[in-house]
PyMOL commands that place a pseudoatom at each C-alpha (Angstrom):
pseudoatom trace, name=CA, resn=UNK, resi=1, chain=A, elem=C, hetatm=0, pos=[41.775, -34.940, 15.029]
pseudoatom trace, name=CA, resn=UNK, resi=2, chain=A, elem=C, hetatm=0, pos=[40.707, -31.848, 16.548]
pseudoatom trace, name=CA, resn=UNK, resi=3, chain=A, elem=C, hetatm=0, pos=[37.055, -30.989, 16.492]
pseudoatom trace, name=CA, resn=UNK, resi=4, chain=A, elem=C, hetatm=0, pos=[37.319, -26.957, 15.307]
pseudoatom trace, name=CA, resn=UNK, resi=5, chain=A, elem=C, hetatm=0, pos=[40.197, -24.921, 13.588]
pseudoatom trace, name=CA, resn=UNK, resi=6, chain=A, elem=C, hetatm=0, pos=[40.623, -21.517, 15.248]
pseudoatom trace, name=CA, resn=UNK, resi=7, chain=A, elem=C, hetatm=0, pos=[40.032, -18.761, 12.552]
pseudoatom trace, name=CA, resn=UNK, resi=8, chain=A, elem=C, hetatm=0, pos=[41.465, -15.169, 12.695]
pseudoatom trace, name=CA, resn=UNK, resi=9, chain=A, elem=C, hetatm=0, pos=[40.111, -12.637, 10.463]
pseudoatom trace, name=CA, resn=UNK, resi=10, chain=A, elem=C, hetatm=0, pos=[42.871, -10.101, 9.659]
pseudoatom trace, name=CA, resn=UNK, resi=11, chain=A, elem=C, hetatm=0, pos=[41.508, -6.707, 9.272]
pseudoatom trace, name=CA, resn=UNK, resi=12, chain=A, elem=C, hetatm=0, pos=[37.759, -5.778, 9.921]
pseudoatom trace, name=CA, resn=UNK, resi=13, chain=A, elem=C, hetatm=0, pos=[36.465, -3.832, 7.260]
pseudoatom trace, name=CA, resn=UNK, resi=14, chain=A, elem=C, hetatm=0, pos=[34.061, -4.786, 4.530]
pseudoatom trace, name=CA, resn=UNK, resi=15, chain=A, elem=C, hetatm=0, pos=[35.148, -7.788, 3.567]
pseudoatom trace, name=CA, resn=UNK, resi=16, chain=A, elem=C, hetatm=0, pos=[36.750, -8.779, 7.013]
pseudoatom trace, name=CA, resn=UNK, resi=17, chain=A, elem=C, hetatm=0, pos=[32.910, -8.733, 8.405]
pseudoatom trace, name=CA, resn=UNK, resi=18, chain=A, elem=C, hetatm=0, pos=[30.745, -5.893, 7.522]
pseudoatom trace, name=CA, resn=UNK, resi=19, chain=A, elem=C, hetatm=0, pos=[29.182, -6.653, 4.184]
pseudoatom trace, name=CA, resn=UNK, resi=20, chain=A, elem=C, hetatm=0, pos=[26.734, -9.017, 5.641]
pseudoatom trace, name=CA, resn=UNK, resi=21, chain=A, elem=C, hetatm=0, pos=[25.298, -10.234, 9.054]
pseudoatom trace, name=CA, resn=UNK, resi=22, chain=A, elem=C, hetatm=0, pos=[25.306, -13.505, 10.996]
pseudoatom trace, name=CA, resn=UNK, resi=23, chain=A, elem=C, hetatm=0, pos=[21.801, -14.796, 10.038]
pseudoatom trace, name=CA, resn=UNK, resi=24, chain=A, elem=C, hetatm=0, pos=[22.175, -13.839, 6.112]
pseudoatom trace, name=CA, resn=UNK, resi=25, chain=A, elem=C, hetatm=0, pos=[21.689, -16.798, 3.923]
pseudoatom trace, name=CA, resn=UNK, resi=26, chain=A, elem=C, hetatm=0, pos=[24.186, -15.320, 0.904]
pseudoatom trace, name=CA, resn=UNK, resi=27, chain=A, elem=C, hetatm=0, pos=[27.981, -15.366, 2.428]
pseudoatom trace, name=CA, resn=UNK, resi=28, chain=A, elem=C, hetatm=0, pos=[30.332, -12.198, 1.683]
pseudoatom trace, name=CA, resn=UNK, resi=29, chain=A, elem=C, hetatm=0, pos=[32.231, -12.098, 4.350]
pseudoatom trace, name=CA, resn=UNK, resi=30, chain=A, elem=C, hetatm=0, pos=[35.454, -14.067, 5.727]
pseudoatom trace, name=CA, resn=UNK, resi=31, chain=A, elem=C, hetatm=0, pos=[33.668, -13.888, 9.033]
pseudoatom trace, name=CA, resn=UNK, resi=32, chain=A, elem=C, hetatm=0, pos=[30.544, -15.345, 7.897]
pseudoatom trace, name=CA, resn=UNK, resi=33, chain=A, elem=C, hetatm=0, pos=[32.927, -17.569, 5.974]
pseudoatom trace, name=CA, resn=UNK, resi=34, chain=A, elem=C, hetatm=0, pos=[34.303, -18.979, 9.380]
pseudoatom trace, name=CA, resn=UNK, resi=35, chain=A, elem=C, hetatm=0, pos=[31.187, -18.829, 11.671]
pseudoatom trace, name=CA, resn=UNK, resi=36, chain=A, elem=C, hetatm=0, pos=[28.659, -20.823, 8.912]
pseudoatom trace, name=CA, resn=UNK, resi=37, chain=A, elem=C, hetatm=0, pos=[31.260, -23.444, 8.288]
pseudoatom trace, name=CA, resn=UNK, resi=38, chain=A, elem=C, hetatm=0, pos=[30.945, -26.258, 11.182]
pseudoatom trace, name=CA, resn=UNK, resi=39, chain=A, elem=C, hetatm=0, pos=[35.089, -26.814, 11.405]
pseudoatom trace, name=CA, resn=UNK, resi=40, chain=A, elem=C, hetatm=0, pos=[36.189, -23.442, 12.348]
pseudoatom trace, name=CA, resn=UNK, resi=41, chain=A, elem=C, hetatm=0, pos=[35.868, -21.480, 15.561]
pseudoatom trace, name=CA, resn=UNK, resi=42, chain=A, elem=C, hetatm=0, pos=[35.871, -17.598, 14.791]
pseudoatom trace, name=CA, resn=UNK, resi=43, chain=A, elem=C, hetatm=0, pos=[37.990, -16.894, 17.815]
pseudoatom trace, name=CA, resn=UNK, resi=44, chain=A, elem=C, hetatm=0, pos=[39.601, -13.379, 16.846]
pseudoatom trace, name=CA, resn=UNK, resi=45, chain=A, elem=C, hetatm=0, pos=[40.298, -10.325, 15.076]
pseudoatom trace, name=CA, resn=UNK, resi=46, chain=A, elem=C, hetatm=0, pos=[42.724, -7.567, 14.759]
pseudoatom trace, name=CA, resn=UNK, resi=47, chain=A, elem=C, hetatm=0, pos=[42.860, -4.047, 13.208]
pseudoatom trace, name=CA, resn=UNK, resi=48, chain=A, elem=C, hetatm=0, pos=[44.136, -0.738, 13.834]
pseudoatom trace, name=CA, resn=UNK, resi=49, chain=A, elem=C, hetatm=0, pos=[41.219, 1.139, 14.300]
pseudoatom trace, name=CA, resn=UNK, resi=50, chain=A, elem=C, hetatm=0, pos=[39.423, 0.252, 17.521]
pseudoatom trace, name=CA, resn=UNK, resi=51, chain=A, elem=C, hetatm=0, pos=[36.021, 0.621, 16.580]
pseudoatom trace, name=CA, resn=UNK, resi=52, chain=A, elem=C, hetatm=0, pos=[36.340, -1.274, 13.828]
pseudoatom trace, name=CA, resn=UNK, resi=53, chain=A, elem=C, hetatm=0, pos=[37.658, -4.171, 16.551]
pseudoatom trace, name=CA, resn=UNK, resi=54, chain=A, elem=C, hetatm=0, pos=[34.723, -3.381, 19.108]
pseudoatom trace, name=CA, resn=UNK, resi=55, chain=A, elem=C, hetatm=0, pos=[31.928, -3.337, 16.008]
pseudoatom trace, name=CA, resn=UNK, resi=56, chain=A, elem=C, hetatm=0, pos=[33.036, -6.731, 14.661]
pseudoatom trace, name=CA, resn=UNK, resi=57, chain=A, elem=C, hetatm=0, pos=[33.004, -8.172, 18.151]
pseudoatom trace, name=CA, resn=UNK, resi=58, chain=A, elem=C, hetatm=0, pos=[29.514, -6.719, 18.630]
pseudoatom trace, name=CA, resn=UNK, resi=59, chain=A, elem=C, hetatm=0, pos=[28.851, -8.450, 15.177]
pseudoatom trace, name=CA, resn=UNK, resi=60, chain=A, elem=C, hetatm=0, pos=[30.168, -11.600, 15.149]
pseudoatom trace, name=CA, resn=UNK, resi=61, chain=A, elem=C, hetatm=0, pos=[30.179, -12.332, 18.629]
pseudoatom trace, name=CA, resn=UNK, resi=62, chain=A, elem=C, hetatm=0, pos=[31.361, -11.531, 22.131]
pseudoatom trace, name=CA, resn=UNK, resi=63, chain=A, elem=C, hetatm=0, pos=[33.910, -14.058, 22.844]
pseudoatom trace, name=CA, resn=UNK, resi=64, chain=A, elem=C, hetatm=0, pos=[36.008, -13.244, 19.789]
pseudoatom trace, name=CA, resn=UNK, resi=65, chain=A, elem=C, hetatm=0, pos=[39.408, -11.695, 21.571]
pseudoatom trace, name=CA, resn=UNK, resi=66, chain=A, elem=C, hetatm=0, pos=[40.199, -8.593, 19.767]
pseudoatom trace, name=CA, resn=UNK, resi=67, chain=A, elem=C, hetatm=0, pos=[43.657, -7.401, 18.952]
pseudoatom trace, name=CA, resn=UNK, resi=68, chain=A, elem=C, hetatm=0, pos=[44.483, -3.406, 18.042]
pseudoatom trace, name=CA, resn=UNK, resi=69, chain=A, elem=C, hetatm=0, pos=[48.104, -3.087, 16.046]
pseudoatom trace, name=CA, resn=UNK, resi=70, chain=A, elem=C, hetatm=0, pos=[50.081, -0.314, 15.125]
pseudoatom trace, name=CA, resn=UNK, resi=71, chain=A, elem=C, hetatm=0, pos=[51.220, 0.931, 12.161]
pseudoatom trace, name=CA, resn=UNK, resi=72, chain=A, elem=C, hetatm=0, pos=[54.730, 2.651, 12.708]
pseudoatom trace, name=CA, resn=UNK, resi=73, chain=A, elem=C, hetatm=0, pos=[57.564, 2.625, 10.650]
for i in range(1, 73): cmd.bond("trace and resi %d" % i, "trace and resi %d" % (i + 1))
show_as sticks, trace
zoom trace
């Protein structure tokens, strides 16, 4: 059995990672979610907006790969 689950969190806004930090003790987040639980690797992210991308990675941590999408119909 494999030791950690890669996680993606789709879309970074509030609830994706910026209602609460690494070191809180009360989890909010689906990034917090993934990073306090000891089977999942938080390994990436994706979002349209950029700096959304480059403020979770700044967040959550440095090594989570970072994908920007588009939105055209």
């Amino acid at each position: 059995m494999k030791d950690k689950y890669k996680a993606a969190v789709v879309g970074c806004g509030n609830i994706g990672g910026f209602l609460d930090y690494p070191g809180d003790k009360k989890i909010v987040t689906h990034a917090h979610a993934y990073k306090a639980h000891g089977k999942f690797e938080l390994a990436s992210c994706c979002d349209i907006r950029q700096k959304a991308l480059m403020d979770f990675k700044s967040r959550w941590g440095k090594g989570i790969r970072c994908l920007k999408i588009s939105m055209s119909f």
